[in-house]
C-alpha positions as a Markdown table, in Angstrom:
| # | Residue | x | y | z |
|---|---|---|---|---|
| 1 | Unk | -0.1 | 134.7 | 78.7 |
| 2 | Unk | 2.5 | 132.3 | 77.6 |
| 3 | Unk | 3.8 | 129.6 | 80.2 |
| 4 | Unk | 7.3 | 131.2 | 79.5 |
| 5 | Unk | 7.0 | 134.1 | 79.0 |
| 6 | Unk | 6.0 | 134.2 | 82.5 |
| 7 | Unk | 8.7 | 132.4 | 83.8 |
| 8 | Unk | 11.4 | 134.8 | 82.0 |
| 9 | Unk | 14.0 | 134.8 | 84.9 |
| 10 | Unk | 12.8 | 132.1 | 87.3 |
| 11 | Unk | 15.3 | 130.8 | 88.5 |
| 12 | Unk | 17.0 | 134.1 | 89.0 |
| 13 | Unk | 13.7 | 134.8 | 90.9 |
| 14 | Unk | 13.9 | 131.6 | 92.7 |
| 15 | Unk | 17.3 | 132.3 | 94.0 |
| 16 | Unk | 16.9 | 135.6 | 95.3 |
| 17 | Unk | 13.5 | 134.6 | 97.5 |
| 18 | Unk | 16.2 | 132.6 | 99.2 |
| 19 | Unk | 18.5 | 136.0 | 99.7 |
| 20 | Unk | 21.1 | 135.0 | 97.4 |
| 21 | Unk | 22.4 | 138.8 | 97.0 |
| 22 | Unk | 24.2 | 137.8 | 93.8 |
| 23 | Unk | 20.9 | 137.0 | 92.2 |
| 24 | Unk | 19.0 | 139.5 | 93.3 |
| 25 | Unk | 21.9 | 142.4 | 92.2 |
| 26 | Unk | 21.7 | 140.2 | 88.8 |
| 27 | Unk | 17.9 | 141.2 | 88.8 |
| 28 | Unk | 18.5 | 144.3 | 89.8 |
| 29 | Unk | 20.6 | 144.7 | 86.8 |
| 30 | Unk | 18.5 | 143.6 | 84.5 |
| 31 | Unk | 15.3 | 145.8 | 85.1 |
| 32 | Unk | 16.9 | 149.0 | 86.7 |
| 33 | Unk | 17.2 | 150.7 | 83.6 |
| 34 | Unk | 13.8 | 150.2 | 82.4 |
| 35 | Unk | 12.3 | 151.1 | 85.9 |
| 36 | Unk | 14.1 | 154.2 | 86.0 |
| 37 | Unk | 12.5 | 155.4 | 82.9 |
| 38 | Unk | 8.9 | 154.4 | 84.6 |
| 39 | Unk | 9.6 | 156.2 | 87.0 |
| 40 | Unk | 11.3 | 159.5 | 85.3 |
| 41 | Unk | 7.8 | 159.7 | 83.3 |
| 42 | Unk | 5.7 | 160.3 | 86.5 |
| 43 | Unk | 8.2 | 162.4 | 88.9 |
| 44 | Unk | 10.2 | 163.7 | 86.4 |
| 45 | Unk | 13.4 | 164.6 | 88.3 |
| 46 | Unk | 16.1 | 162.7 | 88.0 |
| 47 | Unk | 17.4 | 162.3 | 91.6 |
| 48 | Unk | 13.9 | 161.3 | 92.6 |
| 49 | Unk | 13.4 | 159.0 | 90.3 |
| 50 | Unk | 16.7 | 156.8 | 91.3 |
| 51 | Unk | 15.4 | 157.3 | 94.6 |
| 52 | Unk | 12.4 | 155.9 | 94.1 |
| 53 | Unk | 13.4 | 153.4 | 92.1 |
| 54 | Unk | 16.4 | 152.2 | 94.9 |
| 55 | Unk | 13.3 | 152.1 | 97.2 |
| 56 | Unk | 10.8 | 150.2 | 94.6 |
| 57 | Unk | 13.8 | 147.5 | 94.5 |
| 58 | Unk | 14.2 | 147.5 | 98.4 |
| 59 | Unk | 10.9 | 146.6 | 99.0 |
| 60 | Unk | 10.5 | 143.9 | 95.8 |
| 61 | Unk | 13.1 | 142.0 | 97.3 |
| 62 | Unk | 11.6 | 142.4 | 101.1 |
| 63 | Unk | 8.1 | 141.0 | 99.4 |
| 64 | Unk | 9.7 | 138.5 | 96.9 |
| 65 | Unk | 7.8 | 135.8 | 98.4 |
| 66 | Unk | 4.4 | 136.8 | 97.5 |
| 67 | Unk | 5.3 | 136.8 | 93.5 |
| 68 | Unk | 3.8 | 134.1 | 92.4 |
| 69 | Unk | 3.8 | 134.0 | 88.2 |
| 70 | Unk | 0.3 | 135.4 | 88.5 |
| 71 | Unk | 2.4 | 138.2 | 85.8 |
| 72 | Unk | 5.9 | 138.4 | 84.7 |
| 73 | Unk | 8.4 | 139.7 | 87.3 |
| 74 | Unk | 9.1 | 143.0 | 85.2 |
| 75 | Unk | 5.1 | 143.6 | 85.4 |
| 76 | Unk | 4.8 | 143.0 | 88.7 |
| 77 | Unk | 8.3 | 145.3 | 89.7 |
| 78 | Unk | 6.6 | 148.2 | 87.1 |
| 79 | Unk | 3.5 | 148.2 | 89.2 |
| 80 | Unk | 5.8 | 148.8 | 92.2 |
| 81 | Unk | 7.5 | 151.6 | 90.8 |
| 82 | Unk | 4.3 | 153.3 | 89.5 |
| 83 | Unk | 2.8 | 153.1 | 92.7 |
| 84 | Unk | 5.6 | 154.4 | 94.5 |
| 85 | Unk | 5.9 | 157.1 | 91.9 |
| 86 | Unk | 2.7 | 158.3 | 92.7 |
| 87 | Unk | 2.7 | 157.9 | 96.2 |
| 88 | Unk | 6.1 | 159.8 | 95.8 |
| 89 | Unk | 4.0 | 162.7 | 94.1 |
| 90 | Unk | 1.4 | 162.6 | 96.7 |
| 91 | Unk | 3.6 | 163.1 | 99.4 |
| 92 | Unk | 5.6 | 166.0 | 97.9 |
| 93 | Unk | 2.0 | 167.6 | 97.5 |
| 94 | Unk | 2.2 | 167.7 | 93.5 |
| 95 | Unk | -1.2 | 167.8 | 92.2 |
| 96 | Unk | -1.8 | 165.0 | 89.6 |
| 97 | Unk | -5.0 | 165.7 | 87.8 |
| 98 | Unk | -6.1 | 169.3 | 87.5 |
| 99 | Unk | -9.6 | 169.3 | 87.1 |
| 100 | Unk | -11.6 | 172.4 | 85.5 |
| 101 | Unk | -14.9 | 172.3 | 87.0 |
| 102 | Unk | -16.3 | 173.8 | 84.1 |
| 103 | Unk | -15.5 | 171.0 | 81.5 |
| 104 | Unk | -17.6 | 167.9 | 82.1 |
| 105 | Unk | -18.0 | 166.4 | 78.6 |
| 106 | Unk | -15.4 | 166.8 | 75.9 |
| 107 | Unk | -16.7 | 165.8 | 72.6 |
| 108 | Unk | -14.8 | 162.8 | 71.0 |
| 109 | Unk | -13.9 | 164.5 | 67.4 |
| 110 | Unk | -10.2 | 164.3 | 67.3 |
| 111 | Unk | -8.3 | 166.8 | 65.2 |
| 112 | Unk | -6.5 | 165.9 | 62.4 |
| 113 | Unk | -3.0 | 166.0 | 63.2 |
| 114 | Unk | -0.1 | 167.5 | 60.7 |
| 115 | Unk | 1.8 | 165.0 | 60.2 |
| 116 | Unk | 5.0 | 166.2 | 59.3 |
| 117 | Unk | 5.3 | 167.3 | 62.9 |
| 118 | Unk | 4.8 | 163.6 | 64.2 |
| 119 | Unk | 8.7 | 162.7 | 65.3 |
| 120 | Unk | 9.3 | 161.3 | 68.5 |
| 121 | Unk | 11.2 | 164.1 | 69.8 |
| 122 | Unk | 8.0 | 166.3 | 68.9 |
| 123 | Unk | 5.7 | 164.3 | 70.8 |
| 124 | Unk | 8.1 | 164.0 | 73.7 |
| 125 | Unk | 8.8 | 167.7 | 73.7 |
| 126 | Unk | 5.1 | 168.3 | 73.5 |
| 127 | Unk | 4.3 | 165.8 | 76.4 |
| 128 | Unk | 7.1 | 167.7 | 78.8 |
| 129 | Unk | 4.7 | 170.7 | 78.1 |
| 130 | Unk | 1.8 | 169.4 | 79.5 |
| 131 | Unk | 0.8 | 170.3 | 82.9 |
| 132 | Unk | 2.0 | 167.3 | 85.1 |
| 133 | Unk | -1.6 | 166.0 | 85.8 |
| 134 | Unk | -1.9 | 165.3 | 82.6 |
| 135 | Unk | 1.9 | 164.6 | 81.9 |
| 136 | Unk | 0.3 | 161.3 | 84.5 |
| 137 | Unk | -2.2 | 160.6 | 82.7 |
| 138 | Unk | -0.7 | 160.5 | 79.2 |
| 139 | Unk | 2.1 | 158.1 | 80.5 |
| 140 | Unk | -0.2 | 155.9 | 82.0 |
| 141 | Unk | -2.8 | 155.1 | 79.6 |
| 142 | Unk | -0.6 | 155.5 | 76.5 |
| 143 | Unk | 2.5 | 154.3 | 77.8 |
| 144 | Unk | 2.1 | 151.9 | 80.5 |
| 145 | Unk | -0.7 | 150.9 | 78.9 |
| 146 | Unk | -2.9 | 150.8 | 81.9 |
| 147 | Unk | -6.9 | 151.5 | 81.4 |
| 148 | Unk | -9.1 | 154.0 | 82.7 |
| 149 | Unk | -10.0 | 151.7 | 85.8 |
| 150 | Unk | -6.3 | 150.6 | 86.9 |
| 151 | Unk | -5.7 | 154.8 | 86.4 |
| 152 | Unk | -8.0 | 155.4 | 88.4 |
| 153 | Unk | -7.4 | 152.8 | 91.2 |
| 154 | Unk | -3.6 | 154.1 | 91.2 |
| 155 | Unk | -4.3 | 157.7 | 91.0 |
| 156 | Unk | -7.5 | 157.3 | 93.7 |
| 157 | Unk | -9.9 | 159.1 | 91.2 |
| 158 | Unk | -12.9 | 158.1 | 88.9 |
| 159 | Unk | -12.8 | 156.1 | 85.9 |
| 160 | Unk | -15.1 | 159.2 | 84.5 |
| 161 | Unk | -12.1 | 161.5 | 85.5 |
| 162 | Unk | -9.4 | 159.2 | 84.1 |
| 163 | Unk | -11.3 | 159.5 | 81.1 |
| 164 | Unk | -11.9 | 163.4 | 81.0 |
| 165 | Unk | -8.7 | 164.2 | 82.5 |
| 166 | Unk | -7.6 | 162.2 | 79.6 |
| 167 | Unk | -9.3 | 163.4 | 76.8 |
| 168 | Unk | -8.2 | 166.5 | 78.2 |
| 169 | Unk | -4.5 | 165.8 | 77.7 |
| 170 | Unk | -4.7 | 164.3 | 74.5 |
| 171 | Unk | -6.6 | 167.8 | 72.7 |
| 172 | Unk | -3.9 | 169.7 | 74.6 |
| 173 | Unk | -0.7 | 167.1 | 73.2 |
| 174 | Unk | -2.9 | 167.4 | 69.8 |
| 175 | Unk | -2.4 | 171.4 | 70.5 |
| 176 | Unk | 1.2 | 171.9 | 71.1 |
| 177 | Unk | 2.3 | 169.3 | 68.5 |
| 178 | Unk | 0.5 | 171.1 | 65.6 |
C-alpha cells in the first residue's frame, strides 16, 4: 500500500494519541458517517448501530497507541466497528449464520440474472430480505470486502461455512431479485 495513503490523517492521528480532544472530535467527524453505515449493515437498527458506533470510537481512542500504520486509520476503526457489531449481535442472541444441515455442497452454476431488475435499490431491497445470517455474510464478503478466512475468524465459524453460508445467500439474493 501506498506510503500516503497510509498516512491519510497523521498528524490528526498523532495529536489525538496525545489526548488533544479537538483532534480526536475532528476524527471523529471525519469517519462517523462512514462507520455508522458499517455498522447499520450488520445490526440493522438504527439506535444500535449509533450505539455501537459511540462505543467503537470510545475504545479507538482508549487504544490509539497501538495504531501503528500497519493499515490506514479508517481500516483499522472499520475493523473495530465490525467486531463490535458482531459481538453486539452475539450478545443480543441473534443468530448469524443459519445453517441447514441438509445442504453441504451447493453446486457453483450461477443463474443468469434479469438484468433489468439490477438497480441498486433492487439489490438493497433484496438484501434487507435475506435472513440476517446471510444479511452478515453478504455485507462482509461483498461489501467489506473481507474473505472467507477473515469471515470466519470474525464470525467464529469455518472457512467451509463462510463459503456455504455464502453461496447460500447469493442463490437466495439471485432469487428475490429475479
Amino acid at each position: 500500500m501506498n506510503n500516503a495513503i497510509l498516512f491519510t490523517h497523521k498528524d490528526l492521528v498523532e495529536k489525538s494519541k496525545l489526548g488533544d480532544r479537538k483532534m480526536q472530535y475532528k476524527l471523529y467527524s471525519l469517519y462517523v458517517d462512514a462507520m455508522f453505515n458499517v455498522s447499520i449493515r450488520i445490526v440493522k437498527v438504527k439506535e444500535d448501530a449509533e450505539d455501537v458506533v459511540q462505543d467503537s470510537f470510545i475504545d479507538a481512542f482508549k487504544n490509539l497507541a497501538s495504531f501503528k500504520y500497519e493499515s490506514t486509520f479508517g481500516s483499522w476503526l472499520k475493523r473495530i466497528v465490525i467486531n463490535k457489531s458482531i459481538n453486539y449481535l452475539k450478545v443480543k442472541r441473534i443468530p448469524l449464520v443459519a445453517i441447514e444441515a441438509q445442504e453441504y455442497w451447493i453446486p457453483e452454476k450461477v443463474e443468469d440474472i434479469s438484468t433489468e431488475n439490477l438497480d441498486i435499490s433492487n439489490i438493497k431491497k433484496a438484501i434487507q430480505q435475506l435472513p440476517n445470517g446471510y444479511q452478515t455474510i453478504i455485507n462482509l464478503y461483498l461489501i467489506e470486502g473481507y474473505d472467507h478466512k477473515e469471515i470466519g475468524d470474525i464470525l467464529e465459524i469455518s472457512v467451509s461455512t463462510s463459503k456455504s453460508q455464502y453461496h447460500r445467500a447469493k442463490k437466495k439474493l439471485i432469487q428475490l431479485i429475479n
